[in-house]
C-alpha atoms as a printed R data frame, in Angstrom:
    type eleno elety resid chain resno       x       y       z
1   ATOM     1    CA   UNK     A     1  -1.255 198.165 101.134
2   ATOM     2    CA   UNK     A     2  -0.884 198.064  97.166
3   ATOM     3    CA   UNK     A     3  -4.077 199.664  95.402
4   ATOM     4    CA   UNK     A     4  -6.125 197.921  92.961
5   ATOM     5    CA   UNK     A     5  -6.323 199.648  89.516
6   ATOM     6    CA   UNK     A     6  -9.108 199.683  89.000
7   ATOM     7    CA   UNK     A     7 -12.010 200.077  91.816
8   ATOM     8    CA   UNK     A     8 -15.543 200.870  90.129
9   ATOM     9    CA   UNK     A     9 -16.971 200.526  86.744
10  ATOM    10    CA   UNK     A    10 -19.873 202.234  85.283
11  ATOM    11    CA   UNK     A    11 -22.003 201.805  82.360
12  ATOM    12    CA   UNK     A    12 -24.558 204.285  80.927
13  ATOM    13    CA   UNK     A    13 -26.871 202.963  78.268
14  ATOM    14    CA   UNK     A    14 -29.862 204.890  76.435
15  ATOM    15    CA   UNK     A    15 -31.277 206.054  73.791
16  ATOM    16    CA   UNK     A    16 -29.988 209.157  71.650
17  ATOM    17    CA   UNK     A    17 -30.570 212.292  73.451
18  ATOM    18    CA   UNK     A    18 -31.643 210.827  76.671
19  ATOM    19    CA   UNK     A    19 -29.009 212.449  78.725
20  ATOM    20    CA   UNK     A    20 -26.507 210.087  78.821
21  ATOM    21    CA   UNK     A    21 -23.275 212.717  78.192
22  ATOM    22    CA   UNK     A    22 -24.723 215.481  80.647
23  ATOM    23    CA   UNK     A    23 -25.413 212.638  83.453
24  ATOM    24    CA   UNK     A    24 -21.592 211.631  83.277
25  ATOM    25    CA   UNK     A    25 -19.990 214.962  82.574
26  ATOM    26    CA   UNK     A    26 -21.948 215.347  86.256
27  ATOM    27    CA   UNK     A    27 -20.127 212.292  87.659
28  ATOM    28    CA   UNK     A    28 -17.035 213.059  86.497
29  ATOM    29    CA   UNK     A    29 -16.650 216.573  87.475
30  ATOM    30    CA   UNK     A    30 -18.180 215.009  91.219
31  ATOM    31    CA   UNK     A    31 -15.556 211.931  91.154
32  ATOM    32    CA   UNK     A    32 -12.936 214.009  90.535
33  ATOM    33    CA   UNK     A    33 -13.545 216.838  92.938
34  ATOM    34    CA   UNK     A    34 -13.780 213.695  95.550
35  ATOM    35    CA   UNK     A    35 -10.125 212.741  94.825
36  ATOM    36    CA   UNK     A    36 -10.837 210.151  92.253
37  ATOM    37    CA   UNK     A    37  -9.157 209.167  88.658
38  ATOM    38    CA   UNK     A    38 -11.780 209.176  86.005
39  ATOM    39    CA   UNK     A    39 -11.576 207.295  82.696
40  ATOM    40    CA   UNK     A    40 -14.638 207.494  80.357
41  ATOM    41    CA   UNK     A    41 -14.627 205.244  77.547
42  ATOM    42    CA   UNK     A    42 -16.955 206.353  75.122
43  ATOM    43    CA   UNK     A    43 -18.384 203.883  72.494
44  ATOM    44    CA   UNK     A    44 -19.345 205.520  68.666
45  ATOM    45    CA   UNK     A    45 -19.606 205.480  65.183
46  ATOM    46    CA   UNK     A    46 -18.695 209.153  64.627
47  ATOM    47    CA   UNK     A    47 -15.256 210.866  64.250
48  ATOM    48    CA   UNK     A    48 -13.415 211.154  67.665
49  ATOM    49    CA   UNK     A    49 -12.861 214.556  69.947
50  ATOM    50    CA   UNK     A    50 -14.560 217.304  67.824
51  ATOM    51    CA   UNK     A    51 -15.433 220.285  69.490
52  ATOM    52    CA   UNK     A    52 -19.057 219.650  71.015
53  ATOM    53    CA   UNK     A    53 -19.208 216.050  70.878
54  ATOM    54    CA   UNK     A    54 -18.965 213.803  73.690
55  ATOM    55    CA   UNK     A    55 -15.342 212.477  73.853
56  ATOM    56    CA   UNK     A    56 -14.429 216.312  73.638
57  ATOM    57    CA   UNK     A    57 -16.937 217.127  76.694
58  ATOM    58    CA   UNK     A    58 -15.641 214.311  78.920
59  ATOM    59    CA   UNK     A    59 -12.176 215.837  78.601
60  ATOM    60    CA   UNK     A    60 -13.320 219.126  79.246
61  ATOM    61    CA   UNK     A    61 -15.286 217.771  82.120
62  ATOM    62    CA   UNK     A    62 -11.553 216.642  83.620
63  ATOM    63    CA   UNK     A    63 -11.268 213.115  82.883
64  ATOM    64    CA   UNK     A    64  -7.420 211.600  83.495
65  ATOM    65    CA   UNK     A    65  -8.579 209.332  79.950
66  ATOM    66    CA   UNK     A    66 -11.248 208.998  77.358
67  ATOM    67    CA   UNK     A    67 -11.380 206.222  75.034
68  ATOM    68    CA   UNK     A    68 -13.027 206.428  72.074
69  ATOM    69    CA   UNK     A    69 -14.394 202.294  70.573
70  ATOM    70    CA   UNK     A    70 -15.792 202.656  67.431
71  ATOM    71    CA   UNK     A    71 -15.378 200.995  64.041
72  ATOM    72    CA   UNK     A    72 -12.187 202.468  63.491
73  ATOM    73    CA   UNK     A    73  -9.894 202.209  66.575
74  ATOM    74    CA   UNK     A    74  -7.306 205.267  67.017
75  ATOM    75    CA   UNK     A    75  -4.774 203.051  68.871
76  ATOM    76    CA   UNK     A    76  -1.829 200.949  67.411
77  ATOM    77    CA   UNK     A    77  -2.503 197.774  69.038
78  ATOM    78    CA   UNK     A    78  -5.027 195.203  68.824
79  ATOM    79    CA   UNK     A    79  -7.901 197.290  69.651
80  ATOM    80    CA   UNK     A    80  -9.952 194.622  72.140
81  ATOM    81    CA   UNK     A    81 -11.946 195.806  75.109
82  ATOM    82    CA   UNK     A    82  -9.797 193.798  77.865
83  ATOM    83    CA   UNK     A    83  -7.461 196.895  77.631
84  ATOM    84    CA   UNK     A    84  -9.174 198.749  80.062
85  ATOM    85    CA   UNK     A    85  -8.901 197.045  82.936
86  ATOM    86    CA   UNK     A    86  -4.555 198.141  82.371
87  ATOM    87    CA   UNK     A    87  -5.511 201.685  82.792
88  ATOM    88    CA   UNK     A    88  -4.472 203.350  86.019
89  ATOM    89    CA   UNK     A    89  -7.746 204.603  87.433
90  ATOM    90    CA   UNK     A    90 -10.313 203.944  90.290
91  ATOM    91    CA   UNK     A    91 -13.216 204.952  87.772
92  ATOM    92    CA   UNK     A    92 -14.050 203.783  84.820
93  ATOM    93    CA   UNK     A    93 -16.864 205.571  83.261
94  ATOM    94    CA   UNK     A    94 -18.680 203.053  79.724
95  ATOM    95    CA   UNK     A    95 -21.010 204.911  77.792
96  ATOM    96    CA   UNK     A    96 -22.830 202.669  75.238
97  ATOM    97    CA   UNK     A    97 -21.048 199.016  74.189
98  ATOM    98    CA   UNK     A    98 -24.578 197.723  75.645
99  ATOM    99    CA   UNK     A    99 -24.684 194.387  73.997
100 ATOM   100    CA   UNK     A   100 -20.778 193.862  75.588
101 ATOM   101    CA   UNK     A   101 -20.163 192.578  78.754
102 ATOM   102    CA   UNK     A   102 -17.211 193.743  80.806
């Protein structure tokens, strides 16, 4: 039986400060210790993977990928949202990108 690539995804919306980061560090850290691949894709304005800030903490947290959507967009292709759905991973993880639907 061939596995699909992508089983579950998960979007966390609120406001600044409400808890959003610590809620899916949580899930990731649980996903993973369940057997799971975890990609959090982390939508932002500010500069990506500083020590402290979110993209940094999902990492640390043990996610297999974080993607960071902003304005700028570190990757060398055509930065459009379909491109998740080519990552290898049974969890994808959205925090923010509320006004886009997957």
């Amino acid at each position: 039986m061939q596995k699909n690539i992508m089983d579950c995804i998960i979007q966390v919306v609120g406001k600044k400060d409400s808890g959003k980061t610590s809620a899916i560090e949580r899930a990731v850290k649980s996903l993973k210790d369940m057997g799971y691949s975890v990609t959090v894709l982390k939508h932002s304005h500010h500069s990506l993977d500083s020590p402290g800030k979110d993209t940094f903490r999902f990492k640390q947290a043990g996610a297999d990928y974080v993607l960071f959507f902003g304005n700028d967009c570190g990757m060398f292709i055509p930065c459009d949202i379909n491109i998740i759905y080519l990552l290898p991973t049974d969890i994808l993880i959205i925090e923010g990108l509320s006004l886009i639907h997957i």
